[in-house]
Structures are given as C-alpha cells and as structure tokens.
C-alpha positions as CSV (number, residue, x, y, z in Angstrom):
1,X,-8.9,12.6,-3.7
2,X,-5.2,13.0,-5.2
3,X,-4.4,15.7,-7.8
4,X,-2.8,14.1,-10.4
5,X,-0.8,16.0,-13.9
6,X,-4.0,15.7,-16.6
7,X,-3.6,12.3,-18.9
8,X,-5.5,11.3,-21.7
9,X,-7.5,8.2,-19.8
10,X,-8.3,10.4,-17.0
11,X,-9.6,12.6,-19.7
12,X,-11.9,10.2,-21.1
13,X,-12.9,9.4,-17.7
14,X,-14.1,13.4,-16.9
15,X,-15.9,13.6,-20.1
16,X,-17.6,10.4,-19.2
17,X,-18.7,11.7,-16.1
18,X,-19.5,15.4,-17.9
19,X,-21.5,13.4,-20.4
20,X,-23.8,11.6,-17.9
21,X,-24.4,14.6,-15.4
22,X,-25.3,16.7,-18.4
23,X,-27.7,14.1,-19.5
24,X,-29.4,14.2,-15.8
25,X,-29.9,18.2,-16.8
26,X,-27.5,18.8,-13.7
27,X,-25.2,21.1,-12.4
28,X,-21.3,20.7,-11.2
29,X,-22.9,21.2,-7.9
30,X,-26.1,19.4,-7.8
31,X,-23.7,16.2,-8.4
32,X,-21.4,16.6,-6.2
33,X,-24.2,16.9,-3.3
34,X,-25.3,13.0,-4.3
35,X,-21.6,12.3,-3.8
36,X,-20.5,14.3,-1.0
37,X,-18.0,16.3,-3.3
38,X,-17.4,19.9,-3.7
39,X,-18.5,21.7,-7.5
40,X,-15.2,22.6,-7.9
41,X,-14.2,19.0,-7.6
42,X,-16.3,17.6,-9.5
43,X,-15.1,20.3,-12.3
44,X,-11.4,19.0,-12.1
45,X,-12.9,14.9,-11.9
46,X,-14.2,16.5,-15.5
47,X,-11.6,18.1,-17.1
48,X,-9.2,14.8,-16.1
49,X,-7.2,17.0,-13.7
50,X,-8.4,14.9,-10.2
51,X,-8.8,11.1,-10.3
52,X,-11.3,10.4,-7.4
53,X,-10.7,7.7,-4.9
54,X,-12.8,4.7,-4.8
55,X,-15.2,6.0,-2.8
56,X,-16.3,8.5,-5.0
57,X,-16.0,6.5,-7.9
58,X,-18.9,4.1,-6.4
59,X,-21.2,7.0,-5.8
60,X,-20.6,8.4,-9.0
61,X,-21.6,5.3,-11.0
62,X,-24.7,4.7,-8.9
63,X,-25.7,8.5,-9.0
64,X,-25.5,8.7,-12.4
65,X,-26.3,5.4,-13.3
66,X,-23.8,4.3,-15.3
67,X,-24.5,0.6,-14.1
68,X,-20.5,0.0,-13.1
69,X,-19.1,1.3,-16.6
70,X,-18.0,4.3,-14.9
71,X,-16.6,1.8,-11.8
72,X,-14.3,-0.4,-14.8
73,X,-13.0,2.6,-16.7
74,X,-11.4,3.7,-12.8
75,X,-10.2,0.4,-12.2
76,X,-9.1,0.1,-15.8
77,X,-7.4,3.4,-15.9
78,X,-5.8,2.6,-12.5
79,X,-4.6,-0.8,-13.2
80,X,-2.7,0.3,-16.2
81,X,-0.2,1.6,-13.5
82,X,-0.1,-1.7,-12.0
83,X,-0.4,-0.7,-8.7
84,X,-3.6,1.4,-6.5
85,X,-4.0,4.8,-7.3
86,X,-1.6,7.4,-5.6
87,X,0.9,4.3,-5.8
88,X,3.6,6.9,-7.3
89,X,3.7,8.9,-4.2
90,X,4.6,6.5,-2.2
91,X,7.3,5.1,-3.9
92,X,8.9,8.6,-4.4
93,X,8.2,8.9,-0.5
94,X,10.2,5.7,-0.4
95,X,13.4,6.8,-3.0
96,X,13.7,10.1,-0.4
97,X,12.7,9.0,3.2
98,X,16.2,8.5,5.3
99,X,13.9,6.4,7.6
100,X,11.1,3.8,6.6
101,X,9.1,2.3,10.2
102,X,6.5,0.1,8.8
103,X,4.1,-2.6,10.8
104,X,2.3,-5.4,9.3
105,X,0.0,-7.9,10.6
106,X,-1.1,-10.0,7.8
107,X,1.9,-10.6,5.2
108,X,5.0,-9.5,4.5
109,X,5.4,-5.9,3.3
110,X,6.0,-5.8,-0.5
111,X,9.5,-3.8,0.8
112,X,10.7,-7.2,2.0
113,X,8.9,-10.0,-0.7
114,X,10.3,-12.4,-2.3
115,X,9.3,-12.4,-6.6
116,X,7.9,-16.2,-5.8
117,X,6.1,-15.0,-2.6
118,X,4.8,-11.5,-3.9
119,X,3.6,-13.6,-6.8
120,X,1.7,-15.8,-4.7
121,X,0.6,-12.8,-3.3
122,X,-0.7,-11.5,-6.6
123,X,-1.7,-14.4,-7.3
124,X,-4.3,-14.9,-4.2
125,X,-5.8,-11.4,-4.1
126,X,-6.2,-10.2,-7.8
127,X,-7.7,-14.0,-9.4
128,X,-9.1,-11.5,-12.3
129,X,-5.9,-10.5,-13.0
130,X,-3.9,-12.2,-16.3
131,X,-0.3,-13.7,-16.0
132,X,1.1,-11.2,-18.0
133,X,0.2,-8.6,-15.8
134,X,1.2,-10.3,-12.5
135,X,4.7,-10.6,-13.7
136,X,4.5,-7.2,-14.8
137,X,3.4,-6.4,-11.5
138,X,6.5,-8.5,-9.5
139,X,9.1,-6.9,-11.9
140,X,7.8,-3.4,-10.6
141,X,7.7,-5.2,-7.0
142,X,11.6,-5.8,-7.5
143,X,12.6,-2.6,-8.9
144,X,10.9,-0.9,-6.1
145,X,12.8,-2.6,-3.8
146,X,16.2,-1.9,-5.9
147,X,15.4,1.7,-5.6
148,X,15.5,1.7,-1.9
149,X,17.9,-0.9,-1.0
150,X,20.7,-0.4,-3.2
151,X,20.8,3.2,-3.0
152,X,24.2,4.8,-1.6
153,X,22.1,6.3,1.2
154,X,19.4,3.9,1.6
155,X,17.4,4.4,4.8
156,X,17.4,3.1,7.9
157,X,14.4,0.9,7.3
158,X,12.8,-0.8,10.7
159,X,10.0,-3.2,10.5
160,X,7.8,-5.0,13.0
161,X,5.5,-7.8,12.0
162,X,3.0,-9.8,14.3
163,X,4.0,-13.5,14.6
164,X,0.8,-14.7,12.6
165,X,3.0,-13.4,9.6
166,X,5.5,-15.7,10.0
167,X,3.3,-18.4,10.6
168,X,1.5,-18.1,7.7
169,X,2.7,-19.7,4.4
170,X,1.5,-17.8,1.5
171,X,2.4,-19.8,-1.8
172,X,4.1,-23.0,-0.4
173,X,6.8,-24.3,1.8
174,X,9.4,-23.3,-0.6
175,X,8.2,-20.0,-1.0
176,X,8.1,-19.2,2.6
177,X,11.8,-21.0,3.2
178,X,12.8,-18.4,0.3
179,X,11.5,-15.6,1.7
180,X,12.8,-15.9,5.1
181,X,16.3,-16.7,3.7
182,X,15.8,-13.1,2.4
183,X,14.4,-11.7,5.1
184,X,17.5,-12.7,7.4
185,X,20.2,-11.5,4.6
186,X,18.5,-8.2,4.8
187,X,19.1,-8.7,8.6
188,X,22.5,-9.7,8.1
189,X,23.6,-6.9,5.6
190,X,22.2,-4.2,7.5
191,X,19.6,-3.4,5.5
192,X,16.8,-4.2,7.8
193,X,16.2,-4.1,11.3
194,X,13.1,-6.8,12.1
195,X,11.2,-7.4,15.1
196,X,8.1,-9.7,15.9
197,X,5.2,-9.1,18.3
198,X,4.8,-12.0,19.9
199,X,0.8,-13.7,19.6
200,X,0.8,-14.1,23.6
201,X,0.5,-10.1,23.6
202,X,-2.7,-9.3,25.0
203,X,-2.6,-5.5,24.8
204,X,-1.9,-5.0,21.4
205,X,-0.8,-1.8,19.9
206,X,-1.6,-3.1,16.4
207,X,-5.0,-3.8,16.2
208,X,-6.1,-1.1,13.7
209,X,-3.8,-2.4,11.3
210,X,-0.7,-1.9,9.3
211,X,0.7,1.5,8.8
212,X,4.1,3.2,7.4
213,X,6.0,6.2,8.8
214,X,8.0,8.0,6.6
215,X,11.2,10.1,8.2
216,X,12.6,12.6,6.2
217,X,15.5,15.0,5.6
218,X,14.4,19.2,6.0
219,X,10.2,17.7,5.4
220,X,7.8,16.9,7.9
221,X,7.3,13.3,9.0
222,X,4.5,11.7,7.4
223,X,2.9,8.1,7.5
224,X,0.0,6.1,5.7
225,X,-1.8,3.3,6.2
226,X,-3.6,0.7,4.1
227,X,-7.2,-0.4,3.0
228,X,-8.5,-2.7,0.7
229,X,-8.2,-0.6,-2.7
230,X,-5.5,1.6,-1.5
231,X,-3.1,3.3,0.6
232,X,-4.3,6.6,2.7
233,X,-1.9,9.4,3.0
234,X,-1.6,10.8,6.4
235,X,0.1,14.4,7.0
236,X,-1.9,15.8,9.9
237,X,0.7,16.3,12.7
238,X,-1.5,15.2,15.5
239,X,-2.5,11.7,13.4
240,X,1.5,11.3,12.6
241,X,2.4,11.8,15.5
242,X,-0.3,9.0,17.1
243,X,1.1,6.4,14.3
244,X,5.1,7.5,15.7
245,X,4.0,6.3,19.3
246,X,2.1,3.7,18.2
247,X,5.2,2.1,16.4
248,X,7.1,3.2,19.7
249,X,4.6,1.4,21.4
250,X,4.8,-2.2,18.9
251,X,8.7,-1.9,19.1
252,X,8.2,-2.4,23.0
253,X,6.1,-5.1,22.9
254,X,8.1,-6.9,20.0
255,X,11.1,-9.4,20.6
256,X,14.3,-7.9,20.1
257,X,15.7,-8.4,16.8
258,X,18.5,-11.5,18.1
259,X,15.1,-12.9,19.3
260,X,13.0,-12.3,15.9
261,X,15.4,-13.6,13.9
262,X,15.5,-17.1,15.9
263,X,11.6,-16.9,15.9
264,X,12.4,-16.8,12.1
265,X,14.8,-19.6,12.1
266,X,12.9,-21.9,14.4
267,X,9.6,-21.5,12.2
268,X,11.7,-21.8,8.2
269,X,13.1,-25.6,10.6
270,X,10.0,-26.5,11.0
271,X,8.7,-26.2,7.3
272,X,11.4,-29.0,6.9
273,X,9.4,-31.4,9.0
C-alpha cells in the first residue's frame, strides 16, 4: 500500500468501496479480513487517503462483488497519471539520487529509450491504450529523462543489461539502430556507464529480474524492483543490501564497458545486413 495526499478520484473510489461494504452490513474490520488488510486501512482506502495496490484492489472487487467496477475505477484513477501507481516516487527518487545502478533483462530501461522505441514499447504492452495517451505517455518518458540527465549534478548512473536486450528488436530495425545510437552518445558524454552480461553466463546473478538501486546524499540507500502492474519499493537494509551485491555480482560477470559498447556496435552492423 502507498499513502498518497487525499484527491477527489481517490475519494470517489473510498466511498465506493464504503458504499458496498456497508451494503454487506459489515464492519471496517470484517472486510479487511476477506482481504488480508488491517481496519484501519481499510478506513483510510475509504476516506481516499490510501490507494491500495493491485493486489488489494482484486480482492476487494471480488469480496464485495463489485464484478470488476471497482478493478476499472483503480486502473482508471491510476492511468490518469500515465504511469503505475507510486510512479511519482520514483521519479523524485530519480531527480535526488547522486547514483542510479539499475539491471534489466528484457528491454531497455525507460532511463535510456528512445521516443520511437519506448513507443513501440507502449505500443506492445498497453494494446487498450489510445494514441493520444501513448504520446502523452512518451512526452512524460522524455521529460523524465531530461530531469535526470541534464541536471548540473546529474548522477552517476551505471547500468547492466543481459545480452537478450540487445538482441531483441522491439519496434523495427530503425528503431533499434536509433536507440543504440543513443545509447552509445550517453556512453560517449559521460552520462552512462553500460555493461552487458554476456548469454554464455551460466551462473547468473539476474535471474529474479530487473531491479534499481538508488544512492543517495545524507538518506539511506534504497532500491526497487519491478512486476507486471508496478514497481515495489524496497527500504529494508538487509533486502537493499542483497540487491547492492547482487549488482556487484552482475557488474563482474558483465563485459567491461569498451567490450559492451562493441557488443553494441557489432549487433546495430548487423541490422544493416
């Protein structure tokens, strides 16, 4: 769950919820035993003060069976801020971290896109979603980006990738040749520093999945890694600490960054043949 400042659609969304428990003839806390939530949560879900995560928003529909209408307000509600819920945080996180470490093993991170490739992007993942809104969406995309990189003190921002992300041409040809023209001026102005897990690695640090550490100035590290509606905050020192040594672990098993960036090159050649 993520405490949010009370707004009118997440008002409407509590007294939807308050509307249907009190039609069951429950309680605060007889709800939030069907779905594994405190009273006291359920009473801020109400009053529009907490916006439950997408787990809870499933077993509130089907508890109270609101037959999904309680499912499309969330996503509704939540799209309207063109990104996941709790998407704010993290790019706050990213305006004030001084260091970014982030692995991927699927695409590449929405730090480092491309417009044309996080449109593709877009594009492939949210089919339900109008044009209008997906170029919303990539404008947002950019700016993020614009925040971070052009900054006077932008941080020092490392990234590893697996080498099925290179590989993999999201969009078209072009797209990809775009992206990794980008991807190798952030590399040549300092911006980034990249490295590539080879596929022959057999032990491979990075099987759970992609993750973010984010190092800052006077505040504890923290990190947070992704699932399909979301992105999980982590702040438990023992978990943060696990995700630092597992990026140790991926930055020893990676190429060196000379070597990444010729992987690069050698694959953007051969989308010419």
């Amino acid at each position: 769950m993520g405490r949010k400042k009370i707004s009118p659609m997440w008002k409407r969304y509590g007294a939807e919820v308050r509307k249907r428990r009190e039609g069951f003839g429950w309680s605060q806390g007889r709800l939030g035993e069907k779905v594994s939530l405190s009273s006291s949560s359920i009473s801020l879900v109400e009053s529009g003060s907490l916006k439950p995560q997408s787990d809870h928003v499933h077993a509130l529909d089907a508890a109270l069976e609101a037959n999904g209408t309680l499912t499309r307000m969330w996503e509704n509600f939540s799209s309207q801020g063109l990104f996941p819920a709790g998407f704010e945080k993290f790019s706050d996180f990213e305006r004030n971290a001084v260091e970014l470490h982030e692995y991927h093993s699927v695409l590449i991170p929405g730090l480092l896109q491309t417009s044309e490739y996080a449109r593709a992007v877009y594009v492939g993942t949210r089919p339900w979603t109008s044009e209008e809104s997906i170029e919303r969406m990539v404008k947002s995309r950019i700016e993020r980006q614009q925040a971070v990189f052009e900054r006077v003190d932008r941080p020092i921002v490392l990234e590893v990738l697996d080498e099925y992300v290179v590989h993999r041409v999201v969009g078209d040809k072009a797209v990809m040749k775009a992206q990794f023209e980008y991807l190798m001026s952030l590399v040549e102005t300092r911006k980034l520093r990249l490295q590539i897990v080879p596929r022959s690695t057999r032990l491979h640090p990075g099987l759970s999945g992609p993750f973010r550490v984010y190092v800052f100035q006077g505040r504890p590290t923290i990190a947070s890694c992704e699932y399909f509606f979301d992105e999980q905050i982590i702040e438990d020192e023992e978990q943060v600490r696990q995700c630092v040594s597992t990026f140790d672990a991926l930055q020893g098993e990676a190429l060196s960054p000379s070597e990444s960036i010729n992987l690069v090159k050698q694959v953007q050649g051969d989308l010419h043949g």
